[in-house]
N, CA, C and O atoms as a DFTB+ gen file, in Angstrom:
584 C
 N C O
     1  1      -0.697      33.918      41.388
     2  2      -1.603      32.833      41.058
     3  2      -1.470      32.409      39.597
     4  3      -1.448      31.239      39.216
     5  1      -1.371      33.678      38.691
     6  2      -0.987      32.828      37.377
     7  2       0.395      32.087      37.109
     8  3       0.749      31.376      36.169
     9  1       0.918      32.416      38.024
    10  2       2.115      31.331      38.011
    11  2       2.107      29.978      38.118
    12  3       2.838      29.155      37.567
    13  1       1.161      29.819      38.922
    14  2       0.972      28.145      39.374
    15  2       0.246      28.001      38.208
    16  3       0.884      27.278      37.442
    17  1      -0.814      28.369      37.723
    18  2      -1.355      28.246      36.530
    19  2      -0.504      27.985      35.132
    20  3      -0.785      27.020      34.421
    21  1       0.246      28.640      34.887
    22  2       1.570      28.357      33.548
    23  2       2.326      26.960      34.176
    24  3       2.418      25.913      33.536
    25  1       2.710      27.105      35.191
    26  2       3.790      26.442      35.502
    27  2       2.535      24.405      35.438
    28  3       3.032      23.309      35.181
    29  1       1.324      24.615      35.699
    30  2       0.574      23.632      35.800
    31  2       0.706      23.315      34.256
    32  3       1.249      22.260      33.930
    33  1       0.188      24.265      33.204
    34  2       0.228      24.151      32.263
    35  2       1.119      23.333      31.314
    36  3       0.890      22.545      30.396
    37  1       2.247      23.838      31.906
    38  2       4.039      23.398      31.000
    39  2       4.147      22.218      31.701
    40  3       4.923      21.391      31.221
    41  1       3.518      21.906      32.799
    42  2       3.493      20.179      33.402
    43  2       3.147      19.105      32.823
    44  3       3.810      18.072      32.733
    45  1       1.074      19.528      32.012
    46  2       0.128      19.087      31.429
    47  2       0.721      18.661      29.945
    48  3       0.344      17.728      29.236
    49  1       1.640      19.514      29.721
    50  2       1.635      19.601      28.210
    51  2       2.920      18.748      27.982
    52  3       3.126      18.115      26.947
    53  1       3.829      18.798      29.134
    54  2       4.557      17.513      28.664
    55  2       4.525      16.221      29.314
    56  3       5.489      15.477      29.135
    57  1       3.677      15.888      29.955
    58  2       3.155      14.598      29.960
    59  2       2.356      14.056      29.121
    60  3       2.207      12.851      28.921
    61  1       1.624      15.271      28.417
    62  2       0.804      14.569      27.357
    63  2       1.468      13.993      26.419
    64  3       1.332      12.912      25.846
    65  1       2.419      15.088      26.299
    66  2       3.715      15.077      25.099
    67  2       4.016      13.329      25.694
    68  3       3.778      12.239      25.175
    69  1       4.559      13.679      26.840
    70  2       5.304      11.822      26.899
    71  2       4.886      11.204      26.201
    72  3       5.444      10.765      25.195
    73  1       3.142      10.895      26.767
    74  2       2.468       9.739      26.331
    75  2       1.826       9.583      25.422
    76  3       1.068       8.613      25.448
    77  1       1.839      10.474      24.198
    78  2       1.560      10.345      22.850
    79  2       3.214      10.543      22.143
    80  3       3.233       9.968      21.055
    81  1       3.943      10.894      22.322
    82  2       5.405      10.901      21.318
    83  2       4.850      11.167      20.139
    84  3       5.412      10.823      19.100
    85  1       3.823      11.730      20.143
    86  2       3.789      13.053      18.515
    87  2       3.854      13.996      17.948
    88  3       3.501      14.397      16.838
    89  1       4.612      14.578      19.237
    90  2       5.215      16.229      18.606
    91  2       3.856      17.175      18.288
    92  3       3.635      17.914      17.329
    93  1       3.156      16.910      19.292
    94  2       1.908      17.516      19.564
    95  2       1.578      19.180      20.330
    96  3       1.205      20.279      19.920
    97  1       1.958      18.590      21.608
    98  2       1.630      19.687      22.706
    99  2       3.546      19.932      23.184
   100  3       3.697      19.322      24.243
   101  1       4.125      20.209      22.998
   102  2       5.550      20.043      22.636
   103  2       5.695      21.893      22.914
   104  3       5.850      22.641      23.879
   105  1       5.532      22.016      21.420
   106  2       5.112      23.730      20.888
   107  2       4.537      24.672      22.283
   108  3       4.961      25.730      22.748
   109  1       3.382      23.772      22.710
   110  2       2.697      24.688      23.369
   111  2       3.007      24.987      25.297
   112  3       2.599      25.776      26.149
   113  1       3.928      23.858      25.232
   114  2       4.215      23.831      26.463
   115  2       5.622      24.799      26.684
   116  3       6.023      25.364      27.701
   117  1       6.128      24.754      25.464
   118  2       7.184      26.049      25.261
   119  2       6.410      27.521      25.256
   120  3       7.032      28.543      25.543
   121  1       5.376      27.536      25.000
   122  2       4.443      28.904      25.015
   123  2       3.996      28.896      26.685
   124  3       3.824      30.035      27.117
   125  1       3.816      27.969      27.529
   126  2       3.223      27.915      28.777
   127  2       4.448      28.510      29.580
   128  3       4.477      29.462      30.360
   129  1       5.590      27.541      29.092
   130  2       6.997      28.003      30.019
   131  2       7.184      29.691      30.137
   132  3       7.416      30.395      31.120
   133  1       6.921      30.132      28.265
   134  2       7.773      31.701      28.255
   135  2       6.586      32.394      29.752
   136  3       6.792      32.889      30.861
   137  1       5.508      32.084      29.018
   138  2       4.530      32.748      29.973
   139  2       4.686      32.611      31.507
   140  3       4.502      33.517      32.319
   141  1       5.030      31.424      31.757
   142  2       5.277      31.371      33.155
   143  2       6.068      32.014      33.950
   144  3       5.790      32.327      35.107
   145  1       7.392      32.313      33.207
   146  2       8.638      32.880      33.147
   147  2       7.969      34.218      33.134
   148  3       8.001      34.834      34.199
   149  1       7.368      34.775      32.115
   150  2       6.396      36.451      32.147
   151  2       5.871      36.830      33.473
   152  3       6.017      37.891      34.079
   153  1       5.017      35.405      33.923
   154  2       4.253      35.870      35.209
   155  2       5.171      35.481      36.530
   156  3       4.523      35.320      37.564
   157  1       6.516      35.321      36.610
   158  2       6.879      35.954      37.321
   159  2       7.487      36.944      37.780
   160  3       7.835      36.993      38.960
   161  1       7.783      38.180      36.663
   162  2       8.214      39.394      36.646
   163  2       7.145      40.434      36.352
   164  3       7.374      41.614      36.617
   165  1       5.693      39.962      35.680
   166  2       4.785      40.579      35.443
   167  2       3.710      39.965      35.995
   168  3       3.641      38.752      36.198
   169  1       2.901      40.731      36.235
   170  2       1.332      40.059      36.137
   171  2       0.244      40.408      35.866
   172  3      -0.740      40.705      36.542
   173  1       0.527      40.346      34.445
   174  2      -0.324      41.021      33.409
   175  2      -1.339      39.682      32.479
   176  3      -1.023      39.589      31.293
   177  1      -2.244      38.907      32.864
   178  2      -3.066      38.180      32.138
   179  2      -3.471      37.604      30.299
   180  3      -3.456      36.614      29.568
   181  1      -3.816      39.130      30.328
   182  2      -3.662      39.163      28.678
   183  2      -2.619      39.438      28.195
   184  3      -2.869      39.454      26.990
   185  1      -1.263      39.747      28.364
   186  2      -0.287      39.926      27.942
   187  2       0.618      38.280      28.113
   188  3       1.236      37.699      27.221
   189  1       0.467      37.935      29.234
   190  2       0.524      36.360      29.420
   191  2       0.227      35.480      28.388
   192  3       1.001      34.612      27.985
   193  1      -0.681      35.655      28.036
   194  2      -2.070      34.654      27.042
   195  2      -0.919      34.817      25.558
   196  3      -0.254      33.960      24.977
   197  1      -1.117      36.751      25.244
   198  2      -0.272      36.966      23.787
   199  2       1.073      36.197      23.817
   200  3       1.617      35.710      22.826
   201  1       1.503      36.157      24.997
   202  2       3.510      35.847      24.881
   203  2       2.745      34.087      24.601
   204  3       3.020      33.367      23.641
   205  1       1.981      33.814      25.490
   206  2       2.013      32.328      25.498
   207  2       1.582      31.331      23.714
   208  3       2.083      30.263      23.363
   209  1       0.243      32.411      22.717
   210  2       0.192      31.935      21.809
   211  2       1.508      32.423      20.583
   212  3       1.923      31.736      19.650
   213  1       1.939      33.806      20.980
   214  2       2.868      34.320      20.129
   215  2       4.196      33.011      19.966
   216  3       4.639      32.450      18.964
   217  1       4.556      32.865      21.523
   218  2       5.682      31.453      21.281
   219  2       5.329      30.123      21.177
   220  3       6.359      29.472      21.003
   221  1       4.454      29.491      21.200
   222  2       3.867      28.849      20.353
   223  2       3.551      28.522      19.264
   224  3       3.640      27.328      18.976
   225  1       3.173      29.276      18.492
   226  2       3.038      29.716      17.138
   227  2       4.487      29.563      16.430
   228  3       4.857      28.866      15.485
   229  1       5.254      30.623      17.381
   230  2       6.771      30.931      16.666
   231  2       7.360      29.233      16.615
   232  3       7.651      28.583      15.611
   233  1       7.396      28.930      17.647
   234  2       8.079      27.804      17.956
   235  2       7.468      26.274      16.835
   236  3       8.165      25.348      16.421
   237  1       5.924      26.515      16.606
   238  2       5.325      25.571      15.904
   239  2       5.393      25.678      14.523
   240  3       5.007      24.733      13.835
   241  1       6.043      27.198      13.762
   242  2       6.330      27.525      12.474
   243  2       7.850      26.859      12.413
   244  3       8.004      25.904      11.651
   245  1       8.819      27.269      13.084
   246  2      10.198      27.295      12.986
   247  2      10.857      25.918      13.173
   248  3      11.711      25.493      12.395
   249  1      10.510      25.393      14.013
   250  2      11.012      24.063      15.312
   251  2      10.499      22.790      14.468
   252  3      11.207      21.929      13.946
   253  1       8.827      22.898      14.462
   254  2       8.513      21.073      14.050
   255  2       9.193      20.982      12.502
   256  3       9.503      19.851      12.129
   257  1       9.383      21.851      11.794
   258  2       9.750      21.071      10.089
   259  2      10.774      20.248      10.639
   260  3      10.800      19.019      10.572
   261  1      11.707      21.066      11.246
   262  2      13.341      20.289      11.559
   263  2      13.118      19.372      12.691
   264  3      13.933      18.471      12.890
   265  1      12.093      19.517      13.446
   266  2      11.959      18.291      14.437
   267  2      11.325      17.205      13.443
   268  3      11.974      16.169      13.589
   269  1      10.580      17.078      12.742
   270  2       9.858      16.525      12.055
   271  2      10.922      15.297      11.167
   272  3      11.041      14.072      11.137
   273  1      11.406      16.218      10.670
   274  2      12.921      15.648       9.806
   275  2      13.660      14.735      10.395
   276  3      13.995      13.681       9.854
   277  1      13.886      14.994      11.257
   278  2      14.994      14.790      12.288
   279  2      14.535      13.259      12.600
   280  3      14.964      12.286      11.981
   281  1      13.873      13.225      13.346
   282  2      12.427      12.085      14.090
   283  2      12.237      11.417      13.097
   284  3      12.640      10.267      13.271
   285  1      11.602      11.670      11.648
   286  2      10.764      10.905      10.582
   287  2      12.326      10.361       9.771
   288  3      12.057       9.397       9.054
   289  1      13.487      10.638       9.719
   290  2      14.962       9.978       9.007
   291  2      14.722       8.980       8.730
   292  3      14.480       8.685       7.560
   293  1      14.705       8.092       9.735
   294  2      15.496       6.529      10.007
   295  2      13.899       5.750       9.592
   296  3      13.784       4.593       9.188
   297  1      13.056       6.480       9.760
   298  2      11.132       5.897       9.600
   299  2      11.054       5.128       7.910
   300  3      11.303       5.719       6.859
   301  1      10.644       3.696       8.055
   302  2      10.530       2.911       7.477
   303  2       9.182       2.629       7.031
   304  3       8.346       2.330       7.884
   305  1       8.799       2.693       5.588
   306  2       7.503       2.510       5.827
   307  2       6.884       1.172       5.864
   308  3       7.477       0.177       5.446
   309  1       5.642       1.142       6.383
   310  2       5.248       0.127       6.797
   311  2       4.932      -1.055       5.279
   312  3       5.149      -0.806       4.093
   313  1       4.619      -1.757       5.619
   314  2       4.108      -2.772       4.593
   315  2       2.976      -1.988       3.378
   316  3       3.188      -1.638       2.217
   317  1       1.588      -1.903       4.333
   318  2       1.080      -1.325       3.308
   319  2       0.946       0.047       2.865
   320  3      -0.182       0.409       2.530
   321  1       1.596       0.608       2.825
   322  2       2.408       1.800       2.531
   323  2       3.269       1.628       1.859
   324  3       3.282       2.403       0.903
   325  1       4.244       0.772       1.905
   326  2       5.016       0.269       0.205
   327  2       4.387       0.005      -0.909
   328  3       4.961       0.004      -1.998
   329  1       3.110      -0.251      -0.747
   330  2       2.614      -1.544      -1.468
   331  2       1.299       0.050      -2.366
   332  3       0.470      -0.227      -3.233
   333  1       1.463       1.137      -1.954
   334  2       0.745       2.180      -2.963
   335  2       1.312       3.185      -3.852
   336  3       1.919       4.152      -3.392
   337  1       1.098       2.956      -5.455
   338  2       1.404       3.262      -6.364
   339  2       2.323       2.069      -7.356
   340  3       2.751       2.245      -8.496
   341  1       2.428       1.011      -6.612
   342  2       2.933      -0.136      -7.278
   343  2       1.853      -1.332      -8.144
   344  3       0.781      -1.792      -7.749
   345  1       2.481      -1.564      -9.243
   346  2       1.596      -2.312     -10.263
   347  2       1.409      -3.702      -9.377
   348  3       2.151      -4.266      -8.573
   349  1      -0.132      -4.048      -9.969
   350  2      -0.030      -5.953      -9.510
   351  2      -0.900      -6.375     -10.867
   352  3      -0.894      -5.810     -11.961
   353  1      -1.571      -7.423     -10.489
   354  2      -1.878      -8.334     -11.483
   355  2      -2.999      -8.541     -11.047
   356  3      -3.035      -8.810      -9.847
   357  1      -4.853      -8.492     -12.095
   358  2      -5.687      -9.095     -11.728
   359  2      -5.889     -10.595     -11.772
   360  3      -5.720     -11.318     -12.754
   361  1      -6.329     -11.001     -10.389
   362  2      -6.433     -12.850     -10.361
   363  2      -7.951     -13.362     -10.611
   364  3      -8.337     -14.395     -11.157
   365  1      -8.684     -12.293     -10.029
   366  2     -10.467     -12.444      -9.909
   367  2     -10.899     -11.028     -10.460
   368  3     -10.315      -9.978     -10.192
   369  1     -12.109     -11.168     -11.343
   370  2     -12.885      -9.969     -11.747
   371  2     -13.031      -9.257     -10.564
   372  3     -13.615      -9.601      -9.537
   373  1     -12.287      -7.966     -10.880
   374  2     -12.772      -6.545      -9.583
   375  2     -14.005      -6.146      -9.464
   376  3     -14.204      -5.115     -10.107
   377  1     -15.050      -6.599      -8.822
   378  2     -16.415      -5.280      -9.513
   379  2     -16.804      -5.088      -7.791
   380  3     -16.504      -5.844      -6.867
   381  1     -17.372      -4.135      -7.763
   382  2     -17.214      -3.532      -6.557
   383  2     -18.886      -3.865      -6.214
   384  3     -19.242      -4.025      -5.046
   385  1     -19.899      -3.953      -7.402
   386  2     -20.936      -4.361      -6.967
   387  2     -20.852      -5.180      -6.449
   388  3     -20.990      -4.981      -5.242
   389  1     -20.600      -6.555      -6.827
   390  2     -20.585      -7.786      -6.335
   391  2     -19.698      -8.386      -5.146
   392  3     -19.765      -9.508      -4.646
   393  1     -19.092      -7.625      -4.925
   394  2     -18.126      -7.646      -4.274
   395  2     -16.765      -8.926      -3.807
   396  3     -16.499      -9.573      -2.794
   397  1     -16.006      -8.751      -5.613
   398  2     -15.676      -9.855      -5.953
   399  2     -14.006      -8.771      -6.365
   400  3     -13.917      -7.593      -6.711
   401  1     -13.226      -9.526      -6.193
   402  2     -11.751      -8.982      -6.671
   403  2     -10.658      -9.548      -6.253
   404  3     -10.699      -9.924      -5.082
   405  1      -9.772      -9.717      -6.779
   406  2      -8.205     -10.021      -6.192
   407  2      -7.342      -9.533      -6.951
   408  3      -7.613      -8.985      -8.020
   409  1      -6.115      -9.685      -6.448
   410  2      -4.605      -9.004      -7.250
   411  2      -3.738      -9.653      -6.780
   412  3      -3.648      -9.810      -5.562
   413  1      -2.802     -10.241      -7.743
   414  2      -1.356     -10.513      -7.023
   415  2      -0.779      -9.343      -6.636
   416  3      -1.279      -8.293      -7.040
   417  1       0.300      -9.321      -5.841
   418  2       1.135      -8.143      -5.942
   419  2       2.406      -8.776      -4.985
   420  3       2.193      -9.161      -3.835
   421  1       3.274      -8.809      -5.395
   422  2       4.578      -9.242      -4.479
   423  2       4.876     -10.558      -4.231
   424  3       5.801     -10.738      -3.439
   425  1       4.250     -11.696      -4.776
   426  2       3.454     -12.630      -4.864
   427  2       2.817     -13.020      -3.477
   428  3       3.256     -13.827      -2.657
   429  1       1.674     -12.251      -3.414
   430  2       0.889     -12.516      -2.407
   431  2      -0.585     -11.983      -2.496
   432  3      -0.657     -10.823      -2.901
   433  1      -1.890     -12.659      -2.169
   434  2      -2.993     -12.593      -3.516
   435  2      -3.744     -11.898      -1.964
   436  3      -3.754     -12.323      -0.808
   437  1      -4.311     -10.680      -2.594
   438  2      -4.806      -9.359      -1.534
   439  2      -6.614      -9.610      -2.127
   440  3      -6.814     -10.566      -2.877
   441  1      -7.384      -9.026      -1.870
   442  2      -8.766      -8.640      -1.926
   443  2      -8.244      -7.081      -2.608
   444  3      -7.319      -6.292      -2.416
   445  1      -9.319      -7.178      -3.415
   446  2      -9.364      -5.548      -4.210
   447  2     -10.386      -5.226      -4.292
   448  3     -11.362      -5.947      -4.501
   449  1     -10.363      -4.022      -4.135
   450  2     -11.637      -3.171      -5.043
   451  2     -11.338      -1.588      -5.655
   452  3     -10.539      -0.769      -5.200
   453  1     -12.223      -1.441      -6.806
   454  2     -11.795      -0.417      -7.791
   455  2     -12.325       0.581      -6.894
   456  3     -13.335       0.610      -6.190
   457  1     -10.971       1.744      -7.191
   458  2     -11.219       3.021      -6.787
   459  2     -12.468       3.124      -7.009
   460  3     -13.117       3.105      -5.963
   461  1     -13.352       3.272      -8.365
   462  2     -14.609       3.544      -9.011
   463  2     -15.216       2.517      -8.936
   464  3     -14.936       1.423      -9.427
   465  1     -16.487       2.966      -8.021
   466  2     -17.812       1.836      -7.868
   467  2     -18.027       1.659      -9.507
   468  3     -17.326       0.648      -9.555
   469  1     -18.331       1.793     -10.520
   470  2     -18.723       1.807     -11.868
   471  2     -17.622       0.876     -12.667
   472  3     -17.874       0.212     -13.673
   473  1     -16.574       0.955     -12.123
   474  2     -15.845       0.135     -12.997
   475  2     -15.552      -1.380     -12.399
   476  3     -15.235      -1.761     -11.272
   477  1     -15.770      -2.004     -13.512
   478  2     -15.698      -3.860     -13.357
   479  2     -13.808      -3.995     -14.062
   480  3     -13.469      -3.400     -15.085
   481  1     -12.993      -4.745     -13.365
   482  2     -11.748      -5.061     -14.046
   483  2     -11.509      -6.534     -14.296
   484  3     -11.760      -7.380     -13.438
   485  1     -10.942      -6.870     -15.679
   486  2     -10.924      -8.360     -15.383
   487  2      -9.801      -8.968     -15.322
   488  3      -8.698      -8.442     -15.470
   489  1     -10.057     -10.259     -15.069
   490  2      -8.491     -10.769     -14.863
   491  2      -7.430     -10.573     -15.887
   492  3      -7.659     -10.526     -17.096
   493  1      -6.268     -10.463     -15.346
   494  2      -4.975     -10.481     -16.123
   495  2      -5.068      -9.054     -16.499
   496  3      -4.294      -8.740     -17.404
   497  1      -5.776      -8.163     -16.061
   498  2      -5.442      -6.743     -16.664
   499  2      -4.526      -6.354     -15.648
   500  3      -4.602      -7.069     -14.649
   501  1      -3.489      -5.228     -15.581
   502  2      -2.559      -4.436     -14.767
   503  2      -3.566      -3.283     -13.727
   504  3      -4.487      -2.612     -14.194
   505  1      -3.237      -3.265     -12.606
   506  2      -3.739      -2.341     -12.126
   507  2      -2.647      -1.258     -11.031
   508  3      -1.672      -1.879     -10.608
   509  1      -2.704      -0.260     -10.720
   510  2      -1.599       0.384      -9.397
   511  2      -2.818       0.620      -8.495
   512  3      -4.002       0.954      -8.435
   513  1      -1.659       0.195      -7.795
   514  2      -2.350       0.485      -5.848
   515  2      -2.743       1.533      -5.626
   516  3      -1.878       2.129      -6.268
   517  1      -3.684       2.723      -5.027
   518  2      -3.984       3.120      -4.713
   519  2      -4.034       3.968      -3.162
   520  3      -3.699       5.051      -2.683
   521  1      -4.625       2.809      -2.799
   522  2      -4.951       3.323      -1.345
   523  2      -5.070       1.516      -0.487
   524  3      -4.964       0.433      -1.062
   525  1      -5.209       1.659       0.353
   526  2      -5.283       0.466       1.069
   527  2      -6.390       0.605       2.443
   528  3      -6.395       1.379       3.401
   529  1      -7.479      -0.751       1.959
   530  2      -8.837       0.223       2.864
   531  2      -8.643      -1.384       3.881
   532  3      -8.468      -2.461       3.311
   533  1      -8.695      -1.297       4.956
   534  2      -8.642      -2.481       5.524
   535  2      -7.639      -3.137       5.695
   536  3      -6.641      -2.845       6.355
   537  1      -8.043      -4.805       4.623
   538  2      -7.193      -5.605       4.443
   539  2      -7.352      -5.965       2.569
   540  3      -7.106      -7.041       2.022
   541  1      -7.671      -5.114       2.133
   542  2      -8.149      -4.590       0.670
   543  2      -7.376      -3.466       0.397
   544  3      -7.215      -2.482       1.119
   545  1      -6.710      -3.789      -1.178
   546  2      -6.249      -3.234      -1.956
   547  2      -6.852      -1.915      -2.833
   548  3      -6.988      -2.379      -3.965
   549  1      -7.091      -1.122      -2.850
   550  2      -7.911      -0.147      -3.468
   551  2      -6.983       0.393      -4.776
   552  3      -6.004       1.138      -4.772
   553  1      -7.593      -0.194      -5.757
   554  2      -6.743      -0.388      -7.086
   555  2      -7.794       0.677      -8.280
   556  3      -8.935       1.128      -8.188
   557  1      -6.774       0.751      -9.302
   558  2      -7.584       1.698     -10.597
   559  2      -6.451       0.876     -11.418
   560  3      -5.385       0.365     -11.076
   561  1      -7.322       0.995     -12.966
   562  2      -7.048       0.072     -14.232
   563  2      -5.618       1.038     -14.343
   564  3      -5.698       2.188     -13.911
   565  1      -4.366       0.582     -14.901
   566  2      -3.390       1.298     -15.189
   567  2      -3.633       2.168     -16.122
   568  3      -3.291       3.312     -15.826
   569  1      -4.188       2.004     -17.328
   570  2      -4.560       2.971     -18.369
   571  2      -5.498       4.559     -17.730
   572  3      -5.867       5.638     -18.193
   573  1      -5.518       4.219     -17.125
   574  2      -6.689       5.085     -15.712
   575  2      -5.891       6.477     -15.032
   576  3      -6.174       7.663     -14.861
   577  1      -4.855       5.673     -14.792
   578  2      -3.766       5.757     -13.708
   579  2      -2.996       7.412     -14.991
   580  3      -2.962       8.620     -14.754
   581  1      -2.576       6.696     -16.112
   582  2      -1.549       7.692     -16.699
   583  2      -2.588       9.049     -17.305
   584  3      -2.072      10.029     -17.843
């Protein structure tokens, strides 16, 4: 009976795998297989369970860096993900109270707001990207930055 059980398992885990393609349940369905493979020469429960997290584990230390690598190569980053740690230009006072800001950057004029609720930036000062919240730029004064 724990056979059908592993063997259900190592089913579950790569269909999930299919339909997310994130190198998720991958690991663990290699821990379901050894086990399955266990319970049919043994049938020992808790010894099942240990082989099943032991290769798992092994497999999730050793396997994803280089799967990871491998997969993430050719990965391009997206737009706004280029666009953090790069300088732009203030166009509109940043103040986060008011909720007023812009930046050139690439020449293309974004919505900003300062990392720091407290700080007001004004135009024509330099700022680097940050973070990107939305469709908003999440910027700090360059002098800030070094």
């Amino acid at each position: 009976m724990n056979s059908v059980f592993w063997l259900g398992a190592v089913v579950l885990m790569l269909v999930i795998e299919a339909i997310t393609l994130g190198l998720t349940t991958i690991w663990f369905a290699g821990g379901a297989l050894a086990a399955f493979l266990l319970s049919l020469v043994w049938d020992q429960v808790l010894v099942e369970f240990v082989v099943f997290f032991v290769v798992s584990l092994l497999l999730l230390i050793y396997t994803r860096p280089v799967a990871l690598e491998y997969f993430n190569k050719r990965r391009v980053k997206t737009n706004y993900e280029s666009y953090i740690g790069k300088e732009a230009k203030v166009t509109q006072t940043i103040d986060n109270f008011n909720a007023t800001g812009t930046v050139m950057l690439n020449g293309l004029e974004w919505s900003a707001r300062a990392d720091d609720d407290r700080t007001v930036i004004e135009p024509g000062s330099r700022v680097v990207v940050k973070g990107v919240s939305g469709v908003k730029l999440i910027v700090a004064e360059e002098s800030e930055v070094a």
